[in-house]
C-alpha positions, 0 to 999 in steps of 0.5 A: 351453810351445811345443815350441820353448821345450822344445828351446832349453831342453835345448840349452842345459842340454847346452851348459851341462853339456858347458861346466861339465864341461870348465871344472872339468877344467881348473880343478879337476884340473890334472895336477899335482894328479892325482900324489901323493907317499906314505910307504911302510908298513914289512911286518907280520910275525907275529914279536912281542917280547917286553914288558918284563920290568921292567913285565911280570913275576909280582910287578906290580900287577894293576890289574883287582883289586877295592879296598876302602878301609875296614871300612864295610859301609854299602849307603847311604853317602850316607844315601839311607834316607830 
C-alpha cells in the first residue's frame, strides 16, 4: 500500500466513527430515554415481629426429626446382595 492509501484509510474509519457516534446519540439515547421513574423501598429497620405463635410454639412438629416407617433393619432393601 502507498502511504496515501494508509492516510485515505484513517480518515475515513475517523469520519465514520465520529458519524456513528453521533448518529447513535440521536437515535439511541434520546433525552426522554435517559429520565427513569422509580419505586422507592420502604427503610429497613432492626425491629423484628414476633412469628405466629399459632405455627411457631413448643407442641409444633419439628420437620428436621429423623422418620422411620416400620421395624425393618434390612441394610439391602431392594436386594442388591447379589
Amino acid at each position: 500500500m502507498k502511504q496515501k492509501d494508509i492516510a485515505t484509510i484513517a480518515i475515513i474509519a475517523v469520519v465514520s466513527g465520529v458519524l456513528s457516534f453521533l448518529i447513535s446519540n440521536k437515535i439511541f439515547v434520546t433525552p426522554s430515554n435517559r429520565q427513569q421513574n422509580v419505586e422507592q423501598v420502604d427503610v429497613i429497620t432492626a425491629d423484628f415481629q414476633a412469628p405466629s405463635e399459632k405455627y411457631f410454639n413448643s407442641s409444633s412438629v419439628n420437620p428436621a426429626q429423623s422418620v422411620q416407617i416400620g421395624d425393618s433393619n434390612n441394610i439391602s432393601p431392594f436386594g442388591s446382595d447379589q
